[in-house]
DRENDO-1510 file (C-alpha; in Angstrom, 1 decimal, always signed):
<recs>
REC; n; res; u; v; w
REC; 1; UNK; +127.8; +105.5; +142.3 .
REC; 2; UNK; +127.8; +103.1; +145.2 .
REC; 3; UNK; +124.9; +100.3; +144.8 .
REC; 4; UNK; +123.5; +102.1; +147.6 .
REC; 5; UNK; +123.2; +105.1; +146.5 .
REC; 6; UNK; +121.4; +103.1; +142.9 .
REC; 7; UNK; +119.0; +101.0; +145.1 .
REC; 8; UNK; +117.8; +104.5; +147.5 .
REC; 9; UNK; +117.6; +106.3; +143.6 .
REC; 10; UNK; +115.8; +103.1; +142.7 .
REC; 11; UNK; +113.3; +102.9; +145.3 .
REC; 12; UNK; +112.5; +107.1; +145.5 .
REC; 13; UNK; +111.5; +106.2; +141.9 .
REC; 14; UNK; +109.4; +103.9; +143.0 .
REC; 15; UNK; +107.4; +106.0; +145.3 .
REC; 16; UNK; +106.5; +108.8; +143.5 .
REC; 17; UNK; +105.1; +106.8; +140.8 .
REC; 18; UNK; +104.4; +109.9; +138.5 .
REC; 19; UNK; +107.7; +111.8; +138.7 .
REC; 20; UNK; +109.8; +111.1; +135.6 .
REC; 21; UNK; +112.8; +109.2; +136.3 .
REC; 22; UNK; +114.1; +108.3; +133.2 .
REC; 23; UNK; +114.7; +110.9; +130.4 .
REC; 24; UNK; +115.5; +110.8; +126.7 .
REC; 25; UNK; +117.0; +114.2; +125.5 .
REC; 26; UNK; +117.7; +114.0; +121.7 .
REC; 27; UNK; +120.3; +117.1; +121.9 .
REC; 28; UNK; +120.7; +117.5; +117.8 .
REC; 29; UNK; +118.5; +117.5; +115.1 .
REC; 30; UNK; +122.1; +117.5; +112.9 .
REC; 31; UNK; +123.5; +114.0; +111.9 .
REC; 32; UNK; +126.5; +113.3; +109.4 .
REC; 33; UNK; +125.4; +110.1; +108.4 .
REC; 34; UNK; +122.4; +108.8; +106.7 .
REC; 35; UNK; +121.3; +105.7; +107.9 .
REC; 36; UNK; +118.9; +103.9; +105.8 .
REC; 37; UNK; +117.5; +102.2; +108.9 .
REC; 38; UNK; +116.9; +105.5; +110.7 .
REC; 39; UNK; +113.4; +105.6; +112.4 .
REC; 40; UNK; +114.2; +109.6; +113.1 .
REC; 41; UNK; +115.4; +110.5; +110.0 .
REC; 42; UNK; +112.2; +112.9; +108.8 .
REC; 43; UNK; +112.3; +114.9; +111.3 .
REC; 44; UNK; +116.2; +115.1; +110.9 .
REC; 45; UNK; +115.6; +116.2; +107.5 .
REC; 46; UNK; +113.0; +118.5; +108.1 .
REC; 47; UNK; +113.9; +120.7; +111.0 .
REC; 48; UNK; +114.6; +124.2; +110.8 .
REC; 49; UNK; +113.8; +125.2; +114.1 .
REC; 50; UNK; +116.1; +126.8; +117.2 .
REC; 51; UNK; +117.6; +124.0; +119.2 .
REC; 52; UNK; +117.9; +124.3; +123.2 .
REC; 53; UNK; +120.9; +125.8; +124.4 .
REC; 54; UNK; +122.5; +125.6; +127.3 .
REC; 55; UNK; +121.6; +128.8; +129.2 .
REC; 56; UNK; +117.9; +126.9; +128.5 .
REC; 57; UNK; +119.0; +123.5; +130.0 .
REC; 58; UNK; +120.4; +125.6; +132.6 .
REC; 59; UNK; +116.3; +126.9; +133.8 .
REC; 60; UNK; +115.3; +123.2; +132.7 .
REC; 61; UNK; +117.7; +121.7; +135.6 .
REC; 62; UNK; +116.8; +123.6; +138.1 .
REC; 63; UNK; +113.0; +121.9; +138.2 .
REC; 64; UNK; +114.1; +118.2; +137.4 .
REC; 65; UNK; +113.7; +115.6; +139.5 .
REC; 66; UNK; +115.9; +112.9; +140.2 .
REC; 67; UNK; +116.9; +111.0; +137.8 .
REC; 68; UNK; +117.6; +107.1; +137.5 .
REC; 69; UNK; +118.8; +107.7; +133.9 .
REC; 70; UNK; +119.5; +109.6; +131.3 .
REC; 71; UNK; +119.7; +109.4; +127.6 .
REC; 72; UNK; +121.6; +111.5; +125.2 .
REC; 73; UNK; +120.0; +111.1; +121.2 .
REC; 74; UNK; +120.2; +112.8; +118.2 .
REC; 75; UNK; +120.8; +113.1; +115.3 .
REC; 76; UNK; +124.6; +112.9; +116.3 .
REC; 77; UNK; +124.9; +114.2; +119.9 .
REC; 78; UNK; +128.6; +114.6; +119.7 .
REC; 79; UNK; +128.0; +117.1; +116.7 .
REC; 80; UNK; +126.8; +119.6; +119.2 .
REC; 81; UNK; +129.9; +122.0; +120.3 .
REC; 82; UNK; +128.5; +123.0; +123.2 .
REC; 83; UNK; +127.3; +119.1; +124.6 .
REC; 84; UNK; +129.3; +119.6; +127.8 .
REC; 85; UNK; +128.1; +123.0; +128.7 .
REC; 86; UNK; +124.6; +122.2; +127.5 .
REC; 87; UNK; +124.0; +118.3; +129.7 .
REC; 88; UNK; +125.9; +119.3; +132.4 .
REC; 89; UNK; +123.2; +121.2; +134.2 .
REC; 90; UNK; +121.4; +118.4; +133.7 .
REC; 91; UNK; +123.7; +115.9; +134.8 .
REC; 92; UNK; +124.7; +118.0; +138.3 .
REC; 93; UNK; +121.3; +119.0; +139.5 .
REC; 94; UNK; +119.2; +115.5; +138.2 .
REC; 95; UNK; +122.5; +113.1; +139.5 .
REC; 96; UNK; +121.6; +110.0; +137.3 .
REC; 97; UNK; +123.3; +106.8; +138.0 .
REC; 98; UNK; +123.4; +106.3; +134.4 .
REC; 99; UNK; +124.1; +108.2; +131.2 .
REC; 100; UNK; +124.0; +106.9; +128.1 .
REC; 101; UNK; +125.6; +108.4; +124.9 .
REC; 102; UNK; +124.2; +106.5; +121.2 .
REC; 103; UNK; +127.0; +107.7; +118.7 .
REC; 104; UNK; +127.6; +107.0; +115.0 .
REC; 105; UNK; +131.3; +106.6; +116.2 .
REC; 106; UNK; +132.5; +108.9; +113.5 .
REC; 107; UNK; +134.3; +111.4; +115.3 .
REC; 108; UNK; +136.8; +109.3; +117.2 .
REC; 109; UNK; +138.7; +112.5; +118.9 .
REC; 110; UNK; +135.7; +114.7; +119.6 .
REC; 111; UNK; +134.0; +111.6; +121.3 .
REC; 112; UNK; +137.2; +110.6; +123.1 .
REC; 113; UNK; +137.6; +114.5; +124.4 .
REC; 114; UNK; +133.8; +115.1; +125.9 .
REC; 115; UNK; +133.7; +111.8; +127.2 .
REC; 116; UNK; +136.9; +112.1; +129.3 .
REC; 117; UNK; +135.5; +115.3; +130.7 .
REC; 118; UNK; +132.2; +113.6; +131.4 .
REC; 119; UNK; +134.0; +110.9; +133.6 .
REC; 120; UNK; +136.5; +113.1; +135.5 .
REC; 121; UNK; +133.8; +115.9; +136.0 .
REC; 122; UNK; +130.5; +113.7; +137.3 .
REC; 123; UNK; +132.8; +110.5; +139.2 .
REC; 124; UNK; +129.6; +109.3; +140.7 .
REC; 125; UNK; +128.0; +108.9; +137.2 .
REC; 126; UNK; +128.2; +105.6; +135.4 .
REC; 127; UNK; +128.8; +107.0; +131.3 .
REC; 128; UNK; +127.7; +104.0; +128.5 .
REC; 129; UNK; +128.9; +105.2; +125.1 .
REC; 130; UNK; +127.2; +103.1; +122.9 .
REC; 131; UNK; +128.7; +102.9; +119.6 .
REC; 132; UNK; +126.7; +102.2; +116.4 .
REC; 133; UNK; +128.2; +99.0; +114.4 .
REC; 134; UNK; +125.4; +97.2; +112.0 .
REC; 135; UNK; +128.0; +95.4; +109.8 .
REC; 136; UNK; +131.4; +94.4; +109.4 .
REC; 137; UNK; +133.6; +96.2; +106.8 .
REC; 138; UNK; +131.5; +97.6; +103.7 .
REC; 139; UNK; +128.1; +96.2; +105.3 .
REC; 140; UNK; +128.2; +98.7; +108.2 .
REC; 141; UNK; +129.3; +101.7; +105.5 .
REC; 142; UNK; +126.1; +101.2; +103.2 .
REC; 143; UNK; +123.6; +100.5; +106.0 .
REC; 144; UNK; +124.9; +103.8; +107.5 .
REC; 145; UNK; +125.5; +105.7; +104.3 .
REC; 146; UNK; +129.3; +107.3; +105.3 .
REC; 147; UNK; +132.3; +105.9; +102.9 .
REC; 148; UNK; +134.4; +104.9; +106.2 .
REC; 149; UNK; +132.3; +104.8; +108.9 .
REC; 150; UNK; +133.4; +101.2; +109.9 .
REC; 151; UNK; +137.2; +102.3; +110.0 .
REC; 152; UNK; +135.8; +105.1; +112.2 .
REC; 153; UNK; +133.9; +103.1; +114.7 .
REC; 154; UNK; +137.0; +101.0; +115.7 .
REC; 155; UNK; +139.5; +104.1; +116.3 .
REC; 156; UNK; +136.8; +105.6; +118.1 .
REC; 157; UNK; +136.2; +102.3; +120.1 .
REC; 158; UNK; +140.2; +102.1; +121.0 .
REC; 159; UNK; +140.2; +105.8; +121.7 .
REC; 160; UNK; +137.8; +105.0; +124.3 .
REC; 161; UNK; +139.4; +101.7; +125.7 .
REC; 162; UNK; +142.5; +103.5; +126.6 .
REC; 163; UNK; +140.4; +105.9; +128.5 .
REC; 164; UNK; +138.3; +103.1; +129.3 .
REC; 165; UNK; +141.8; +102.0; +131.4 .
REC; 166; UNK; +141.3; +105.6; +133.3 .
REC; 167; UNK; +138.3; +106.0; +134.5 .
REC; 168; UNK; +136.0; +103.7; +136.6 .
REC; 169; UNK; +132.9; +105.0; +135.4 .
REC; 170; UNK; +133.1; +104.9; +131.6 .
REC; 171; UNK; +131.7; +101.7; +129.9 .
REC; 172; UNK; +131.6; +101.0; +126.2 .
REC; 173; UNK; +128.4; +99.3; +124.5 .
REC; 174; UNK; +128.3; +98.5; +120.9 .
REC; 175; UNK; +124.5; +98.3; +119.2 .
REC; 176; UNK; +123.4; +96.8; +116.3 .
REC; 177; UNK; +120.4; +97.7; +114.6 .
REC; 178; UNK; +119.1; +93.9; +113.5 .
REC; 179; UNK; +117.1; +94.2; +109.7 .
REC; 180; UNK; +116.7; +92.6; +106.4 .
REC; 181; UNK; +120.2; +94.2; +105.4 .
REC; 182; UNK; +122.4; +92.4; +108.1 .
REC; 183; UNK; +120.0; +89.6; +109.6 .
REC; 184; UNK; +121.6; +87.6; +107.1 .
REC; 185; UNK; +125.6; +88.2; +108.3 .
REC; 186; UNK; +124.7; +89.3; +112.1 .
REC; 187; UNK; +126.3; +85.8; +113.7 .
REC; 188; UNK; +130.1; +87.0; +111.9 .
REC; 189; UNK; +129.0; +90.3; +112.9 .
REC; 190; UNK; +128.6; +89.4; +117.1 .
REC; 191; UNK; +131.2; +87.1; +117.2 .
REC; 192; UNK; +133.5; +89.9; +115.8 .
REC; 193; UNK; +132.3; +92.6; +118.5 .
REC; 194; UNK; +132.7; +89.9; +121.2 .
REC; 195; UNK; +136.3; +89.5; +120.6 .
REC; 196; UNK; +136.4; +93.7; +121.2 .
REC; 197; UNK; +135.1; +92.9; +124.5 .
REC; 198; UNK; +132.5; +95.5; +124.7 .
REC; 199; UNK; +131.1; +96.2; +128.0 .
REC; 200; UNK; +127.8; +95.9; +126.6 .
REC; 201; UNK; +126.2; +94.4; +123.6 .
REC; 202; UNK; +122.7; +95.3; +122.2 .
REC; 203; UNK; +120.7; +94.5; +119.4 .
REC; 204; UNK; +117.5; +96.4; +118.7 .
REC; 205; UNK; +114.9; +95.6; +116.3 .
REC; 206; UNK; +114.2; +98.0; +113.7 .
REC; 207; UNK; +111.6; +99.7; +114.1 .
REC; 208; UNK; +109.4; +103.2; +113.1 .
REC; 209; UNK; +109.7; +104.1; +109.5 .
REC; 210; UNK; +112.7; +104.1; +107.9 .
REC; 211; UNK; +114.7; +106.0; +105.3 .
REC; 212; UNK; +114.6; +103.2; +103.0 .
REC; 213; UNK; +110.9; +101.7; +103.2 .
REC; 214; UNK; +111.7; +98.4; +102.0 .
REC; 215; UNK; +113.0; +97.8; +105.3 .
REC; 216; UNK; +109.9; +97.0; +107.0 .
REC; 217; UNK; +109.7; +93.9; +107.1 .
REC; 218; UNK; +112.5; +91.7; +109.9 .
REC; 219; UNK; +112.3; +88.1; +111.1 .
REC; 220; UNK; +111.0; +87.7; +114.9 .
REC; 221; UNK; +112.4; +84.6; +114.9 .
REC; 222; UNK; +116.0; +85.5; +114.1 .
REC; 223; UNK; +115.7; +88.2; +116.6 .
REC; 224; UNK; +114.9; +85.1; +118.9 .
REC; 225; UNK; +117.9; +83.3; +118.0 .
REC; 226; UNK; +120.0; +86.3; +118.8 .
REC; 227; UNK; +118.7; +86.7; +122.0 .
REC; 228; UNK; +119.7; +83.6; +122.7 .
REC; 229; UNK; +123.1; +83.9; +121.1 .
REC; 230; UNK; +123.7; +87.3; +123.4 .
REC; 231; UNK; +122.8; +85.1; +126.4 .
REC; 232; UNK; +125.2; +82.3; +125.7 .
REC; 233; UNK; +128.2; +84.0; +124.7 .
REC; 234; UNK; +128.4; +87.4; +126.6 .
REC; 235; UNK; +131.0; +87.0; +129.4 .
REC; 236; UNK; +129.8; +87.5; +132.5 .
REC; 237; UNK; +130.4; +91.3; +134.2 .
REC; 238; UNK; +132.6; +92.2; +136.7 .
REC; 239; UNK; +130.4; +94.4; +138.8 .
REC; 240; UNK; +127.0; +94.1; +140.4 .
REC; 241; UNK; +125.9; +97.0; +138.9 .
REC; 242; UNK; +127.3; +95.9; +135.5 .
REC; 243; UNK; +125.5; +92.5; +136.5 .
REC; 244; UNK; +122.3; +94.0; +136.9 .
REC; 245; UNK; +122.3; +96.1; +133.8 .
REC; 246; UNK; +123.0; +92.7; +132.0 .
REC; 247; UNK; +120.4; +91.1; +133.9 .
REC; 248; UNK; +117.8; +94.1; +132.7 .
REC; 249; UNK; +118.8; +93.6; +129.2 .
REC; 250; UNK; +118.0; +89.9; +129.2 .
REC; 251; UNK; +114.6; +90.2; +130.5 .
REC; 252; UNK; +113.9; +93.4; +128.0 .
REC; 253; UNK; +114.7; +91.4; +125.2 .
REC; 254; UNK; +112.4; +88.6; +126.2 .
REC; 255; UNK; +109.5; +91.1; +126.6 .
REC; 256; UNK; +110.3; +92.6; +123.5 .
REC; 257; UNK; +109.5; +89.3; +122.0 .
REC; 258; UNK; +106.5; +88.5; +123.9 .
REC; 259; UNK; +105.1; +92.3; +123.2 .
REC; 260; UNK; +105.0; +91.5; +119.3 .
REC; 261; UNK; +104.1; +87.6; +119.9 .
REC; 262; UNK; +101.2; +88.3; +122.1 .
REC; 263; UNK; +100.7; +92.2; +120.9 .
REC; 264; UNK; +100.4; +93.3; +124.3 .
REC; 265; UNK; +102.7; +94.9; +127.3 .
REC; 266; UNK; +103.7; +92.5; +129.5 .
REC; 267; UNK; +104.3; +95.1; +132.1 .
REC; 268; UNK; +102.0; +98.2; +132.3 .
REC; 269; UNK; +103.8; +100.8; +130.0 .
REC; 270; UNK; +105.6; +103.7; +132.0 .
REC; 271; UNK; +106.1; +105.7; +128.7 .
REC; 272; UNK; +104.6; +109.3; +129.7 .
REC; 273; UNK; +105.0; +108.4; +133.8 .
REC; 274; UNK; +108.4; +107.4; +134.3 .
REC; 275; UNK; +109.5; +107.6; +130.7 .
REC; 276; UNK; +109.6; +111.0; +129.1 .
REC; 277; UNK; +111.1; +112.2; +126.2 .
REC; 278; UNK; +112.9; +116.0; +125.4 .
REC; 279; UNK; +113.0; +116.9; +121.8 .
REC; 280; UNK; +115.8; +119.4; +121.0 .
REC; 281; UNK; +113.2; +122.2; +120.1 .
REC; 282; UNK; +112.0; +121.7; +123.8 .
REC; 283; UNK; +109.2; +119.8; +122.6 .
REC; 284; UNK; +107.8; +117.1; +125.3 .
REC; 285; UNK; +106.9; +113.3; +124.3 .
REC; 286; UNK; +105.8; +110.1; +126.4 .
REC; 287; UNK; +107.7; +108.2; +124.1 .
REC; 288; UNK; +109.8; +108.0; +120.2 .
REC; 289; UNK; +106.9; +105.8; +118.9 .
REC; 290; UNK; +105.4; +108.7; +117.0 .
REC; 291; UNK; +103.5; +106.1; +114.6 .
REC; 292; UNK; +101.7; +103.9; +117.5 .
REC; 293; UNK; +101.3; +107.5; +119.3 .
REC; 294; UNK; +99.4; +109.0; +116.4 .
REC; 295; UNK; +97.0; +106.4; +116.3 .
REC; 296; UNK; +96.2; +106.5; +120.3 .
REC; 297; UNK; +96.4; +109.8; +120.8 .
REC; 298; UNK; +94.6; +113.3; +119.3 .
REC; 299; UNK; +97.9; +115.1; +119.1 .
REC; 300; UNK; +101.2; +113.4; +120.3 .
REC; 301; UNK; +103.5; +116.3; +122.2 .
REC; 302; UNK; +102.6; +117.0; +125.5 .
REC; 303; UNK; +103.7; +120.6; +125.2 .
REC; 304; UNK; +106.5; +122.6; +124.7 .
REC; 305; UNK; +109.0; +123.9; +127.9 .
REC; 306; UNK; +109.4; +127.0; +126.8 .
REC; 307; UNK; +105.7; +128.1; +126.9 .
REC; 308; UNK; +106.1; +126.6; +130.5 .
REC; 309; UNK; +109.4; +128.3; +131.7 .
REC; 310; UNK; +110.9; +125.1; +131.3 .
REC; 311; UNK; +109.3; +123.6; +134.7 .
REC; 312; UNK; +108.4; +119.7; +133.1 .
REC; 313; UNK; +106.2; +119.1; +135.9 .
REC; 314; UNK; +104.2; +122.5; +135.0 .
REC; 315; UNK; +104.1; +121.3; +131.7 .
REC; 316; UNK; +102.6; +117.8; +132.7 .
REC; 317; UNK; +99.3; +120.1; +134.6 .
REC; 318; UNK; +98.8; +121.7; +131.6 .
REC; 319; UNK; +95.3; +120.0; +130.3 .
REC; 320; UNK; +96.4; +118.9; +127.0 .
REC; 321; UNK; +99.0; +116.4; +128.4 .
REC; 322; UNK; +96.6; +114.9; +131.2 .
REC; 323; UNK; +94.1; +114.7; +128.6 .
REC; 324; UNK; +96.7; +112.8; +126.3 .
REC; 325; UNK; +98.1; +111.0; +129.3 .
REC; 326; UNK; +94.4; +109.6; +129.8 .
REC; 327; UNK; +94.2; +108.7; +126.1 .
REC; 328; UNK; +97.9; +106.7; +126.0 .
REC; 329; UNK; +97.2; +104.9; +129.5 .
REC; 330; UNK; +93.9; +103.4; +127.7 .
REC; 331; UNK; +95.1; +102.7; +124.6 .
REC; 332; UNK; +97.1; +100.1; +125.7 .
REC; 333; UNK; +99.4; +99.8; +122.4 .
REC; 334; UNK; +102.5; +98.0; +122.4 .
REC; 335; UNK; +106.1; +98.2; +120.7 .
REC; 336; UNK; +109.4; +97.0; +120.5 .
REC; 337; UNK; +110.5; +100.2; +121.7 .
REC; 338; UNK; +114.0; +99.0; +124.5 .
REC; 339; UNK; +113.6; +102.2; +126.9 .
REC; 340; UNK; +110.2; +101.8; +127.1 .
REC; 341; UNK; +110.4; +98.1; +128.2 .
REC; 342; UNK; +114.2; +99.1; +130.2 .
REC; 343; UNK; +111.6; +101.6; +131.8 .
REC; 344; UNK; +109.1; +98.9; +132.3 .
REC; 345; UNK; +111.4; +97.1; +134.0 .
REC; 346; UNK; +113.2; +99.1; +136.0 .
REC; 347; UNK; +110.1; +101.0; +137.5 .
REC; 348; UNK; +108.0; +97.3; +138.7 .
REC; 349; UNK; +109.5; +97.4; +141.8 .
REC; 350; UNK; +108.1; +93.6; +141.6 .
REC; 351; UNK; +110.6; +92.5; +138.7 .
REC; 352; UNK; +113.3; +94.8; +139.3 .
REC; 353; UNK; +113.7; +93.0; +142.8 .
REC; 354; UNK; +113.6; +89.7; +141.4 .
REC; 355; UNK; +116.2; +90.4; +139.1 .
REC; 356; UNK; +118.5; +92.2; +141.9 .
REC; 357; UNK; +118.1; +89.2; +143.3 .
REC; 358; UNK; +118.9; +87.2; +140.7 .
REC; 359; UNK; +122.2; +89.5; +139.7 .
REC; 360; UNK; +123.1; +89.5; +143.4 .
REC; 361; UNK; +123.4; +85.3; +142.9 .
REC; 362; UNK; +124.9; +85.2; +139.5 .
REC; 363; UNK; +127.4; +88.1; +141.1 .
REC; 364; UNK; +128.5; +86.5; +144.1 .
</recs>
């Protein structure tokens, strides 16, 4: 996608200031690991029910708006057979300048295969596989609870370099999940994915409830010093869109820090405006943060698309998510949450120029 084309998507997003722009579809309950750090893991374990297919994407689509980005979750959304047929509705009638793929990096061919067809089939489509790596050797295994998951993420990570080689529009992100069972090894562990020479390198606070409960508890302050570390040692990126991703990233992790130092937003929170979330029953969230939703909020889905033939902005009429929409926007909680700060970003046409800007100087 031309930078063009990304500033006119930026700045229709920016006028209709209540049309989602950013979506979050979690495509798979099913996941073949069992991370102990896993905020979704519950509901993982838990879920019985009928996941969306793609003849019901299909309806979904055709009442989308456009979309700025969009995120593909799970579970493992590369376990889903049918992931082509059942995002590409999506992708075609939506046009996002970005997707986003989180993986486990356990199925090196599988993810090599739909990724390749991704790329040659939506050109205009900048696709971010961002591969899971929260360790080096047996550190990763154990944290992610597969024997050779570590082996796994680096042929699946080469897979997608040589295809990487091919296609203009594929980038490769690694993310690290920063607790009490790697905060301790994470500086071998960056300076190791730096010399893969990711396209993109995250690392996200833990956060929700996870598997193992003794996690709760991770040092601010060595989240600090790895902020710092990503924004000394990442090399600098070769295009301005690449440039302004990086430049978003930087400023989301020093909101993320001032959000749990000062326990407040620092932007106003877009999470059921421009942020939505897609469950793969159909159900409808503002946000992931079921914990700090449940204590704002009388119930915390905003409905279900198939009891609204699949039309999200019928769904968003309905009373129940006004009424809950009303309750969230006064509540004023805050989180570590990264899309909902990316989103907070992105959507302050305020900031977002200033760090175009900013990208724009660092780029030329």
């Amino acid at each position: 996608m031309s930078n063009l084309k990304l500033a006119g998507k930026l700045l229709k997003s920016w006028l209709f200031t209540y049309q989602p722009a950013y979506l979050i579809f979690f495509v798979t309950y099913k996941c073949n690991a069992r991370c102990q750090t896993c905020f979704f893991w519950k509901e993982m374990e838990s879920s019985s029910v009928l996941e969306l297919s793609p003849q019901e994407t299909e309806k979904i689509a055709q009442h989308l708006p456009g979309l700025v980005q969009l995120t593909l979750s799970g579970g493992e959304p590369f376990l889903r057979e049918d992931l082509i047929e059942l995002i590409s509705p999506i992708i075609a009638r939506s046009q996002p300048a970005f997707v986003s793929i989180p993986t486990n990096a356990t199925l090196p061919k599988k993810i090599a295969d739909f990724t390749q067809i991704l790329c040659e089939k939506f050109p205009q489509t900048i696709f971010t596989i961002e591969l899971s790596i929260d360790g080096l050797g047996e550190r990763h295994n154990q944290t992610r609870g597969i024997a050779n998951g570590f082996e796994l993420a680096l042929k699946t990570y080469q897979e997608l370099k040589t295809l990487r080689s091919k296609y203009s529009n594929l980038r490769i992100a690694t993310i690290t999940v920063l607790s009490p069972l790697n905060q301790g090894e994470i500086f071998p562990l960056l300076q190791y994915l730096r010399k893969l020479a990711p396209d993109r390198m995250e690392v996200n606070l833990l956060r929700g409830i996870p598997r193992d409960k003794n996690l709760s508890l991770v040092s601010l302050e060595k989240f600090q010093e790895v902020a710092l570390w990503l924004e000394e040692n990442l090399p600098p990126a070769k295009t301005l869109a690449d440039r302004l991703r990086a430049e978003v990233s930087r400023q989301k992790r020093k909101m993320i820090i001032q959000a749990l130092k000062e326990k407040k937003m620092p932007l106003p929170c877009q999470a059921g405006k421009k942020l939505m979330v897609l469950y793969p029953d159909g159900s409808v969230f503002p946000c992931e943060m079921k914990e700090e939703l449940s204590r704002n909020l009388s119930e915390i889905s905003l409905g279900n698309l198939r009891e609204f033939n699949y039309d999200l902005s019928q769904l968003l009429k309905n009373p129940r998510a006004k009424s809950l929409l009303s309750q969230l926007e006064k509540a004023k909680c805050f989180c570590s949450y990264e899309c909902a700060h990316l989103a907070n970003l992105v959507f302050s046409p305020r900031t977002m120029l200033k760090i175009f800007l900013r990208a724009s100087l660092r780029f030329s």
